[in-house]
C-alpha positions as CSV (number, residue, x, y, z in Angstrom):
1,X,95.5,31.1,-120.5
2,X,94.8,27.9,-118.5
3,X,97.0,26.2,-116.0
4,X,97.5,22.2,-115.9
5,X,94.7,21.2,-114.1
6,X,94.3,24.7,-113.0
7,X,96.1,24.5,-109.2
8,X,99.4,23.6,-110.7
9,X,99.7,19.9,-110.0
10,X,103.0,19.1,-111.1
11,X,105.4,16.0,-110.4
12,X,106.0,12.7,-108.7
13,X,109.3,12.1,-107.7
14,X,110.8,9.0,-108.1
15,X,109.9,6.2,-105.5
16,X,106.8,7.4,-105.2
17,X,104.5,4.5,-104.7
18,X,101.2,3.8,-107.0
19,X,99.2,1.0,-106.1
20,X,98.7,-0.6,-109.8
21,X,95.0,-1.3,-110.7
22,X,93.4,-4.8,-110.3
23,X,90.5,-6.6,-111.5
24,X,90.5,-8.3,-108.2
25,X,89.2,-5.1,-106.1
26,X,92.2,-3.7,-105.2
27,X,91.9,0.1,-104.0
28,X,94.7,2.3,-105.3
29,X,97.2,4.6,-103.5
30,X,98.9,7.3,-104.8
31,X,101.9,8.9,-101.9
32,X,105.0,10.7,-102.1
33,X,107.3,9.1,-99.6
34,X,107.5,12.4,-97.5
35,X,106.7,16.1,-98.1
36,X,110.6,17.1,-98.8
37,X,109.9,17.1,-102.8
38,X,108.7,20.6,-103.3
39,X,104.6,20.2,-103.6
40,X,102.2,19.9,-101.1
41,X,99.9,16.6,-102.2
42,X,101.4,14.2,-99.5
43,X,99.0,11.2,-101.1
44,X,95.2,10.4,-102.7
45,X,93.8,7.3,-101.4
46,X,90.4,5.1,-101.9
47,X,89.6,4.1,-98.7
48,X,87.0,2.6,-100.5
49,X,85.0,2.5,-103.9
50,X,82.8,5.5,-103.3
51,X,85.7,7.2,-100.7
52,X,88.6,9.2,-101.6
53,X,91.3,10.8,-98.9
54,X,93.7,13.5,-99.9
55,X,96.4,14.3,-97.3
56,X,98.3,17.5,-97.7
57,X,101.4,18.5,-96.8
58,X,100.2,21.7,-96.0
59,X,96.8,23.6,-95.5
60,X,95.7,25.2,-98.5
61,X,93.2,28.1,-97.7
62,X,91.1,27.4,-101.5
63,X,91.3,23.2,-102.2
64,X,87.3,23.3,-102.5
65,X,87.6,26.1,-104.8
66,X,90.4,24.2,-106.7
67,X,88.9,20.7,-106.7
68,X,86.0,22.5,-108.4
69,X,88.2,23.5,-111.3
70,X,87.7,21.4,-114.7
71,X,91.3,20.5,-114.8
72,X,90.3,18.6,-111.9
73,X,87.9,16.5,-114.0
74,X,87.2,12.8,-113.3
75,X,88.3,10.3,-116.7
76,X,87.5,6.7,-116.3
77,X,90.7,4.4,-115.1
78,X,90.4,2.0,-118.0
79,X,90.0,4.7,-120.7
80,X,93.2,6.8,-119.4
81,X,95.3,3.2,-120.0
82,X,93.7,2.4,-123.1
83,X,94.3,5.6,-124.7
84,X,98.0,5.5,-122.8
85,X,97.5,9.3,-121.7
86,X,96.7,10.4,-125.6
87,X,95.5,10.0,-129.2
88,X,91.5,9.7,-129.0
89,X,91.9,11.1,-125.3
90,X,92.3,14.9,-126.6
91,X,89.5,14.4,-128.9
92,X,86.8,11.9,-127.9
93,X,86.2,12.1,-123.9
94,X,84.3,9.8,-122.0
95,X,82.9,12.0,-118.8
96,X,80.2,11.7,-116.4
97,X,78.4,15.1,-117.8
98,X,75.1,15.9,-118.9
99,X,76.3,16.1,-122.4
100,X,78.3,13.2,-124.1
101,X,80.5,14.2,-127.5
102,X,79.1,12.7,-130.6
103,X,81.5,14.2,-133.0
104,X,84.5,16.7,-132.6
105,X,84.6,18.2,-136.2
106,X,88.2,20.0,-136.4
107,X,88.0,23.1,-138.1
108,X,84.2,23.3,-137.9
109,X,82.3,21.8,-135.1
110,X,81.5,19.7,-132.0
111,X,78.6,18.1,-131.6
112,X,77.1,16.7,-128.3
113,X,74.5,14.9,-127.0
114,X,71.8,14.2,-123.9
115,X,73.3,12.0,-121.6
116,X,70.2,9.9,-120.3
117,X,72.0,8.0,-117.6
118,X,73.3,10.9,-116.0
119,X,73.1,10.9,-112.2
120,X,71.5,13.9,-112.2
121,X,68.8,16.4,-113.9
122,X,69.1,15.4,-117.7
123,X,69.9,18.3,-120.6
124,X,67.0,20.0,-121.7
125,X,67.6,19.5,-125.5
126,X,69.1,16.7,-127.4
127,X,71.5,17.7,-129.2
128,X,74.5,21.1,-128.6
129,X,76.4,22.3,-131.0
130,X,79.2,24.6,-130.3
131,X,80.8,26.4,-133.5
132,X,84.0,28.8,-133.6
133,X,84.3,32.2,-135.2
134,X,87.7,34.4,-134.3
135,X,85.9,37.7,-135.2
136,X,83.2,39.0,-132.8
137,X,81.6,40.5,-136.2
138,X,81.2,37.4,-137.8
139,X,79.2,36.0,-134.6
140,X,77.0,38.6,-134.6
141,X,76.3,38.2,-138.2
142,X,75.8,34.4,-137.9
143,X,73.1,35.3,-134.7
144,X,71.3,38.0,-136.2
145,X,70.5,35.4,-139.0
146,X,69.5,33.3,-137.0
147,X,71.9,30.3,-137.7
148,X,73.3,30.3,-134.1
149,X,71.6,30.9,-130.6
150,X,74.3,32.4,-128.9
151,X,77.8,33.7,-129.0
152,X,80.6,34.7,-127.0
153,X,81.9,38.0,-126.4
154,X,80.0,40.4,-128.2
155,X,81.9,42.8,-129.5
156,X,82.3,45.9,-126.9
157,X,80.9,48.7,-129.7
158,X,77.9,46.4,-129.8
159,X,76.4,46.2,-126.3
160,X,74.8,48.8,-125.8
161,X,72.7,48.1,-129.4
162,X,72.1,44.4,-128.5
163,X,70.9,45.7,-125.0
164,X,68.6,48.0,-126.4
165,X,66.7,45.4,-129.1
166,X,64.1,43.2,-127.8
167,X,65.1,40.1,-130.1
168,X,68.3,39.7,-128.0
169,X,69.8,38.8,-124.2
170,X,72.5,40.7,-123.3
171,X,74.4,38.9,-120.2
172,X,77.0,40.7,-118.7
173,X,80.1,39.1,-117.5
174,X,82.2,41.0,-114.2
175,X,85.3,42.0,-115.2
176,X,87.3,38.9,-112.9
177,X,89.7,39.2,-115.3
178,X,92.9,40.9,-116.2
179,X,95.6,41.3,-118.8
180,X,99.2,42.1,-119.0
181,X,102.1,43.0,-121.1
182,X,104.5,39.6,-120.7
183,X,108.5,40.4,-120.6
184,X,110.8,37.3,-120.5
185,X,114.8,38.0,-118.4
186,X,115.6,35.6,-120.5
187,X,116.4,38.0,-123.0
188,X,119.3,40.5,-122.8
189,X,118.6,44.2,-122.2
190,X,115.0,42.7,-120.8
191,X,116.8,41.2,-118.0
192,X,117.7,44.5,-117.1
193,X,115.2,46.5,-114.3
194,X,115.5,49.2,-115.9
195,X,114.4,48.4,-118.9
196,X,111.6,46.2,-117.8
197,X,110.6,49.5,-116.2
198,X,110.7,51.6,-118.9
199,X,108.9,49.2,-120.7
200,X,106.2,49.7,-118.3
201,X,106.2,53.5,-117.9
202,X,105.6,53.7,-121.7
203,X,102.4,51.7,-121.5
204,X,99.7,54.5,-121.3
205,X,97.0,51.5,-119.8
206,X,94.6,54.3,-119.2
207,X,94.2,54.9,-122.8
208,X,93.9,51.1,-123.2
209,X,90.8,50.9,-121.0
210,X,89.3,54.3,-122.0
211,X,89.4,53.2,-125.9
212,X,89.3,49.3,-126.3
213,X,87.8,47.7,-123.5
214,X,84.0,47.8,-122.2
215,X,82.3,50.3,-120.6
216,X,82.5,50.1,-116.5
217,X,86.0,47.9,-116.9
218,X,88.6,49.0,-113.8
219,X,92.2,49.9,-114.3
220,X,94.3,49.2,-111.3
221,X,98.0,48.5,-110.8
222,X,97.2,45.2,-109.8
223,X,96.9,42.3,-112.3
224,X,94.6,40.7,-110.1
225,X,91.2,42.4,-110.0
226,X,89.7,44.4,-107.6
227,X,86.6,42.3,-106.8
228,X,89.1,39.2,-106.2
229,X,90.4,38.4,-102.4
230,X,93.4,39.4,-102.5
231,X,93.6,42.5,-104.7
232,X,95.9,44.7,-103.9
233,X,95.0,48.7,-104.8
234,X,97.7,50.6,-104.4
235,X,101.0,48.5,-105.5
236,X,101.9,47.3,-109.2
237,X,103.1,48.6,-112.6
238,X,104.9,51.8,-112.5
239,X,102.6,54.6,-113.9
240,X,103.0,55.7,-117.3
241,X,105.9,58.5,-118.0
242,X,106.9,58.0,-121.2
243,X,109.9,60.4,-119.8
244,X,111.5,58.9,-117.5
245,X,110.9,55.4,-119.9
246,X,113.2,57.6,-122.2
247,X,115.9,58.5,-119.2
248,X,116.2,54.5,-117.5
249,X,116.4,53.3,-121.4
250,X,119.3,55.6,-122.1
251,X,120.8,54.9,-119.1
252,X,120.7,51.3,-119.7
253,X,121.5,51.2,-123.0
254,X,125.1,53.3,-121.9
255,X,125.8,51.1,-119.1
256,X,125.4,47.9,-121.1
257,X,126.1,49.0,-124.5
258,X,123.3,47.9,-126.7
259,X,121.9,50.6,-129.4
260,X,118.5,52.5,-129.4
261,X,115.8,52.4,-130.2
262,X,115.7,48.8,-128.7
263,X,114.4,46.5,-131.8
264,X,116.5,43.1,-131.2
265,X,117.2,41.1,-128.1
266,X,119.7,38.1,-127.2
267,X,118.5,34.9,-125.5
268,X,121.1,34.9,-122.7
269,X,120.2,30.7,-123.1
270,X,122.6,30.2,-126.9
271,X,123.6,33.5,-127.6
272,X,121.3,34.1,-130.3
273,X,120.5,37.7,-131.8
274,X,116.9,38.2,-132.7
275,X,114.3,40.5,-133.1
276,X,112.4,42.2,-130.4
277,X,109.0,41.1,-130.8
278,X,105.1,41.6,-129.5
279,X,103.4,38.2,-129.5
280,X,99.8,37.6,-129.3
281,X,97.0,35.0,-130.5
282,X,93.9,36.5,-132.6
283,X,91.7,34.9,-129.9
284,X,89.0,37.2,-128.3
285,X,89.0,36.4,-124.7
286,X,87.1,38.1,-121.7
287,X,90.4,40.2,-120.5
288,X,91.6,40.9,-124.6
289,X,88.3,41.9,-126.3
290,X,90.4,43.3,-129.5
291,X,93.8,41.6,-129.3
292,X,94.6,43.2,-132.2
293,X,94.2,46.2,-132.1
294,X,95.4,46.4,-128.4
295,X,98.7,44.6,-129.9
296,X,99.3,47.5,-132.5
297,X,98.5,50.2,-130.1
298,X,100.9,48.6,-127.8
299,X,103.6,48.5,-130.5
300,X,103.2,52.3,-131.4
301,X,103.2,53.3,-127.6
302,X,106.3,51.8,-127.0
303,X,107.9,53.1,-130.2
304,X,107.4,56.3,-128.6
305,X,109.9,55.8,-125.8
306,X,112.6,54.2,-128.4
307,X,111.1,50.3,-128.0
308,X,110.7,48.9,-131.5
309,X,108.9,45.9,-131.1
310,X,107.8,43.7,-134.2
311,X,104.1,42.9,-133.8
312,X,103.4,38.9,-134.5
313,X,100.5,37.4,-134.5
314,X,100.9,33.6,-133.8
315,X,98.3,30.1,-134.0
316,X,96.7,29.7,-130.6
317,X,98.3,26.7,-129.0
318,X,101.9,27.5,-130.5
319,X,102.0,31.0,-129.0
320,X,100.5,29.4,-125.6
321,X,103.6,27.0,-125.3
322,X,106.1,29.0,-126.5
323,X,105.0,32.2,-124.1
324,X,104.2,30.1,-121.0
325,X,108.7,28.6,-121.9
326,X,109.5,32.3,-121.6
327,X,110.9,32.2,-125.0
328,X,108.8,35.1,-126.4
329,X,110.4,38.1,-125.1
330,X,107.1,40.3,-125.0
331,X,103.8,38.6,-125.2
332,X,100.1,39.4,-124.5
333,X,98.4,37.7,-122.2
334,X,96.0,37.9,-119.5
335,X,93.3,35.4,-117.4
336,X,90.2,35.1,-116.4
337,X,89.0,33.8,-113.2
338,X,88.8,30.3,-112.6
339,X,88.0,30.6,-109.1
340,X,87.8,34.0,-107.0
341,X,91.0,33.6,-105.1
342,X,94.3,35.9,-106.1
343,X,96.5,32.7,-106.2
344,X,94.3,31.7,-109.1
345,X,95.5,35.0,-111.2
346,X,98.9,34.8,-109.8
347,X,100.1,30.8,-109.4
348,X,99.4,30.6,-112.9
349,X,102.5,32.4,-114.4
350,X,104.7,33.4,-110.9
351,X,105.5,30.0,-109.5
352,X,108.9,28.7,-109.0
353,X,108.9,26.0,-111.4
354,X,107.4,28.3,-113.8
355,X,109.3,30.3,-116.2
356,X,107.0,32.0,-118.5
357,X,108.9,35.5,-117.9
358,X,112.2,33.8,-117.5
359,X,113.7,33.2,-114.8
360,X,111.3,33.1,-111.9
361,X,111.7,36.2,-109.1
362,X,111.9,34.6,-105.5
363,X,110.6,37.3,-103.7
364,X,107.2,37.1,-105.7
365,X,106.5,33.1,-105.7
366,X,107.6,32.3,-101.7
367,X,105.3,35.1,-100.2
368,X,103.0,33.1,-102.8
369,X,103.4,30.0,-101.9
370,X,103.1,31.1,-98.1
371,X,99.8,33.1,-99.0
372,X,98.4,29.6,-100.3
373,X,99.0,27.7,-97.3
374,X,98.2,30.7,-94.7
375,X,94.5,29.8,-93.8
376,X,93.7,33.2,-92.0
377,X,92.4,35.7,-94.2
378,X,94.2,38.6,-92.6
379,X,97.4,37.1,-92.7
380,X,96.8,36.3,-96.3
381,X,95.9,39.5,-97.5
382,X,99.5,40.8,-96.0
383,X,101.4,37.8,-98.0
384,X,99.4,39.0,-100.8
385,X,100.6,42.4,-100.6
386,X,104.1,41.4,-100.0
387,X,103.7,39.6,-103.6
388,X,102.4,42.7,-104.9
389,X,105.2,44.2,-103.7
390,X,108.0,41.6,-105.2
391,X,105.9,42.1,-108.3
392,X,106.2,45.9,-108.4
393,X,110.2,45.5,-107.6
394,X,111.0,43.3,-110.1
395,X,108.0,43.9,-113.3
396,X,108.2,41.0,-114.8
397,X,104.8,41.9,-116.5
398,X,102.8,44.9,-117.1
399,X,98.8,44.7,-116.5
400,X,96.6,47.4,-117.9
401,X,93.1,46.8,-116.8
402,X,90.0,43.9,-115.7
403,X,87.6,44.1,-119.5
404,X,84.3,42.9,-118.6
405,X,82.6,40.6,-121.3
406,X,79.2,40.0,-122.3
407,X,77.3,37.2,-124.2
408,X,74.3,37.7,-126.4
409,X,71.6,35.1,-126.4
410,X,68.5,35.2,-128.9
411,X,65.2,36.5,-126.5
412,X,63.5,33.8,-126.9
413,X,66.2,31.1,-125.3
414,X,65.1,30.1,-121.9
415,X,67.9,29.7,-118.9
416,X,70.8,31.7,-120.1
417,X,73.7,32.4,-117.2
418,X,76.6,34.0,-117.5
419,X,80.3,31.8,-117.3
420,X,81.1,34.2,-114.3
421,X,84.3,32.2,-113.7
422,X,86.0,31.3,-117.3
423,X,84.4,28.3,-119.3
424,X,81.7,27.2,-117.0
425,X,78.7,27.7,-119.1
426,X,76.3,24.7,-118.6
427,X,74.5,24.4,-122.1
428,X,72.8,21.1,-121.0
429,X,70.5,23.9,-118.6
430,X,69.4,26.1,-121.3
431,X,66.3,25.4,-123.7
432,X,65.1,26.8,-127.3
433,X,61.2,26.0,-127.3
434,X,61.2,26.3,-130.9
435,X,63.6,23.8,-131.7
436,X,65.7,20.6,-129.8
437,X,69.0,21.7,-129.9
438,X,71.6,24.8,-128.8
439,X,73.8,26.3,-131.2
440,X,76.8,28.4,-129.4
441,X,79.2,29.9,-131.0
442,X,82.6,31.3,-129.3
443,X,85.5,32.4,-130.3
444,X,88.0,30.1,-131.3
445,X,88.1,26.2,-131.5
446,X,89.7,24.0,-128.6
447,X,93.1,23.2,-129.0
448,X,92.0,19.9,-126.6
449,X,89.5,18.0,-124.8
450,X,91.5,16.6,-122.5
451,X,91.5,20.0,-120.2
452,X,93.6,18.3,-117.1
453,X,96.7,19.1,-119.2
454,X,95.7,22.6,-121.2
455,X,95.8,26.1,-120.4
456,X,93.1,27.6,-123.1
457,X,89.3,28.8,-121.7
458,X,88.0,27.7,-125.4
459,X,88.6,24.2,-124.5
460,X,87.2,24.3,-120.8
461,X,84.2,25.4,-122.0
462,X,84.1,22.6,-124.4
463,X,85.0,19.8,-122.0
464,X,82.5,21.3,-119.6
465,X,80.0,20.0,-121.5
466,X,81.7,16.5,-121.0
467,X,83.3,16.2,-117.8
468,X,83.1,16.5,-114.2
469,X,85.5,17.2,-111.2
470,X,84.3,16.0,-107.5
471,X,83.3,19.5,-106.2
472,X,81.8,22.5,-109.1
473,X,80.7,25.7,-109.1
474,X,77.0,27.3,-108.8
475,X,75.3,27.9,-112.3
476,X,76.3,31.4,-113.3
477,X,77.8,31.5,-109.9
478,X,81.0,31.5,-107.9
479,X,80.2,29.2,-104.7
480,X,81.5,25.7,-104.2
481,X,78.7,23.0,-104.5
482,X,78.8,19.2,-104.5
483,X,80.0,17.3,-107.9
484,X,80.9,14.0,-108.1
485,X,81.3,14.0,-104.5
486,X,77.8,14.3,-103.1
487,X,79.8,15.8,-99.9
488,X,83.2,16.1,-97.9
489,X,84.5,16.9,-94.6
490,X,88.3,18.4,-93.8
491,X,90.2,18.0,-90.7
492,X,90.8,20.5,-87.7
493,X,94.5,21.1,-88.5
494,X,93.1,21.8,-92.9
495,X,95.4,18.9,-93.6
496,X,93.2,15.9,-94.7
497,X,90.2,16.0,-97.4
498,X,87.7,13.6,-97.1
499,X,85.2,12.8,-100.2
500,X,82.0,11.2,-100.2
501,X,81.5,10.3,-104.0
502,X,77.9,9.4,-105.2
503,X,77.2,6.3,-105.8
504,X,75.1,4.8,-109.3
505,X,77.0,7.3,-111.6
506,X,78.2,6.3,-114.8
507,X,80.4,7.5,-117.6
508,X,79.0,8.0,-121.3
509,X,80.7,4.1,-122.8
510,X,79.0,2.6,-119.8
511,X,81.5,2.2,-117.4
512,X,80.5,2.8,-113.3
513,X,83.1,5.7,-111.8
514,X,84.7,5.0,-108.1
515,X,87.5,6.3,-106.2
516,X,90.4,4.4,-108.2
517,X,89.5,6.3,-111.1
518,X,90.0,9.6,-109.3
519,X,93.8,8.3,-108.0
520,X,93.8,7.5,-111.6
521,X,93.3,10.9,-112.9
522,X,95.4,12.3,-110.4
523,X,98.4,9.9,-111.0
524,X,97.7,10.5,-115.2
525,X,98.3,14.1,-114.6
526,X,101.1,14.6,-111.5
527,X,103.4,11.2,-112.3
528,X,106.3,12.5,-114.5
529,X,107.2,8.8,-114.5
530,X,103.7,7.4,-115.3
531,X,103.2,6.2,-118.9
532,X,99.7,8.4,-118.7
533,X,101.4,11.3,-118.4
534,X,101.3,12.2,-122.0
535,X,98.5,14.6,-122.9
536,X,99.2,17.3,-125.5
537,X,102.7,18.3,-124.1
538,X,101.1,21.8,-123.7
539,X,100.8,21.7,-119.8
540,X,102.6,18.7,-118.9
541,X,106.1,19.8,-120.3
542,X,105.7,23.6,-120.2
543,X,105.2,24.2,-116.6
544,X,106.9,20.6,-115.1
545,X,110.5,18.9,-116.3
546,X,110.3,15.7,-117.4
547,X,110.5,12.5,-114.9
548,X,114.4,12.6,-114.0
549,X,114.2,15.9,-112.7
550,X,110.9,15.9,-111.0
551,X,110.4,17.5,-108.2
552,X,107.5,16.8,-106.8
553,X,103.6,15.0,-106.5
554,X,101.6,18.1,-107.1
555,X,101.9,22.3,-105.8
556,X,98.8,23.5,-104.8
């Protein structure tokens, strides 16, 4: 699951003033009228064309690990207007990358190209084609063929046989990811603790890991995971008695009167009766290597304790909007790192404008929302824990474990990395010597191209191809390096971000990028108001009302 614009940017409140672009020069501003709305982007400013300022309302202990994220990516000014914030925007970016999109092929293909005007080392080949196969079976097929270079998570059974044969590259992934069990209060009895909590205790997550999930992948009671800053060991989801599950589910059921075994819930929203059901998408992902199977073993876990959930398999970008509005009442779901910060695992789903398990619990999201502000890394960890704690009082989910991943490469490709945090392979830095082109295959196709407003790692890794954001990560790595801005400075107090953007870079139709079109981008994606802020509806409308009930700029 991905986040709009992965650090939660969400609204602009009426009055908020936008400078409107000029062909006369003008430098645009983008400012809430004071910090009272809720978020915590006080205003983005070019102070000139190759300077950008961003005030805060607050420090915020990770904004260079968030302004390297993807859905922080730069769009020309003049394309986001064109396109009015949609249509050919979700299909045919124009970046600043080292790859440019030649053709988006839905239901087959995308095709990409050398950018030769890019402002920095050029792709190695001339062409990239990434290609889309839900079952790791079928990838491996396709590479021991020969017809693709490299694919995206192997299939666990298969690692140890890929490692082992000299025609292949087997590149481990860390397990920086984890996985949970979703349960929306929006639904009667799973608005009830106790039976959020028996839900939990009938989850054995140990056989999970043990049967379905790579070799060397940790369990703890902590969705986020262990080699994270801010993990926390030793609080989480209940352990697994299927007992006491049996005892808090009786118990509930005679206090509120609904029947067991528990196979239908109400939404408590319109009073509608419905089945209780087990969502997923049949999308491999880092933290789901089998979703399928981990869904049905789920389904007869639970069944054990008297929970009769209907197991549903649903199409990618429907299931990701309809979990993310809480209106599935169990759902499987996880992340994987974007950037190595707890907040990044737990700001995605926890927040208080966020309502993916229902209604949102405030004594997990304000120690959060302290935690991102709270420079000192002590003092952080505690705030984490106390989220760990609300978490652990109130369940609103149930994580079982941090998979590990791996990719397989053909030997003889040259430059191969891992996409340590999720979707930032760089394809343009890998070379075939027999041939000029790349041929990836993953696991399912993007659901959009435009990735400031998308949750789904398929599509990051397709737009990172494309795009850019001012700040990125190392190749294979996790440290902060320079992007579109060649450097930046912050202020003593962590308040104001200063960035230097490089000058002479272009986009692929031509077009020179400065610092309106970053306040551009930003205003596209935070304005509730702005006609720009259209995308796909998938981030935009899911996690943020609409523009009469904004509440804010952006929540970092």
């Amino acid at each position: 699951m991905k986040l709009v614009v992965r650090v939660a940017i969400l609204l602009l409140a009426s009055g908020v003033s936008l400078t409107p672009a000029a062909a006369d020069g003008h430098l645009l501003t983008f400012a809430a009228p004071d910090c009272d709305y809720g978020g915590n982007l006080s205003s983005i400013e070019a102070v000139d064309a190759h300077t950008v300022r961003v005030t805060l309302c607050n420090p915020d202990a990770i904004f260079d690990q968030e302004m390297a994220s993807l859905g922080m990516s730069i769009h020309p000014s003049e394309y986001l207007e064109a396109t009015g914030g949609t249509g050919d925007l979700l299909t045919k970016p124009i970046g600043t990358g080292p790859l440019k999109l030649v053709n988006w092929d839905q239901g087959n293909e995308i095709v990409y190209e050398r950018f030769d005007d890019y402002w920095g080392e050029t792709a190695i080949e001339d062409t990239v084609i990434l290609r889309w196969s839900a079952e790791a079976a079928a990838r491996a097929t396709e590479l021991r063929a020969g017809t693709i270079d490299g694919m995206k998570f192997g299939n666990p059974g298969d690692f140890q046989v890929f490692r082992d044969d000299p025609n292949y590259t087997l590149i481990d992934i860390p397990p920086l990811t984890g996985v949970y069990v979703g349960i929306s209060n929006y639904f009667s009895p799973l608005d009830d603790l106790r039976v959020r909590r028996a839900i939990s205790m009938s989850i054995n997550r140990n056989r999970i890991v043990d049967n379905f999930f790579p070799e060397g992948s940790p369990l703890s009671p902590d969705f986020v995971p262990p080699a994270v800053f801010g993990h926390v060991p030793d609080i989480g989801a209940p352990d697994y008695d299927p007992d006491m599950a049996q005892a808090l589910l009786q118990e509930a059921a005679d206090e509120l009167g609904f029947s067991l075994p528990l196979n239908s819930v109400t939404d408590r929203r319109t009073g509608e009766e419905r089945p209780l059901t087990l969502t997923w998408r049949d999308v491999v992902r880092a933290y789901l290597p089998t979703p399928g199977i981990i869904a049905n073993d789920l389904q007869a876990q639970l069944a054990m304790t008297g929970i009769e959930a209907d197991v549903q398999v649903m199409e990618s970008g429907a299931f990701i909007g309809s979990s993310l509005s809480g209106n599935e009442p169990l759902h499987l779901l996880g992340w994987h790192a974007d950037f190595p910060d707890a907040s990044n695992f737990l700001t995605c789903c926890l927040g208080e404008n966020l309502h993916q398990f229902g209604d949102p619990y405030p004594d997990i999201y304000e120690p959060l929302v302290a935690a991102g502000q709270e420079l000192d890394p002590a003092l952080r960890q505690e705030l984490f824990r106390e989220v760990a704690a609300g978490i652990e009082a109130n369940v609103p989910w149930v994580p079982f474990g941090h998979a590990g991943a791996a990719d397989v490469w053909q030997a003889r490709i040259l430059g191969v990395h891992p996409g340590v945090l999720d979707g930032t392979e760089q394809f343009a830095r890998v070379e075939d010597p027999d041939d000029n082109n790349i041929i990836y295959m993953q696991d399912a196709e993007p659901i959009s191209l435009y990735c400031n407003d998308t949750f789904d790692g398929e599509s990051f890794r397709a737009c990172h191809q494309v795009q850019e954001a001012l700040l990125d990560f190392s190749l294979g790595g996790v440290d902060v390096v320079p992007g579109l801005a060649q450097s930046w400075e912050v202020s003593d107090d962590g308040l104001v971000w200063t960035f230097h953007l490089r000058q002479g870079v272009k986009f692929h139709d031509g077009s020179d990028f400065d610092a309106n079109d970053v306040v551009t981008t930003w205003q596209a994606a935070g304005d509730a108001c702005s006609p720009l802020h259209t995308g796909t509806g998938e981030g935009f409308a899911i996690y943020i009302p609409h523009c009469p009930f904004a509440r804010g700029l952006a929540l970092f």
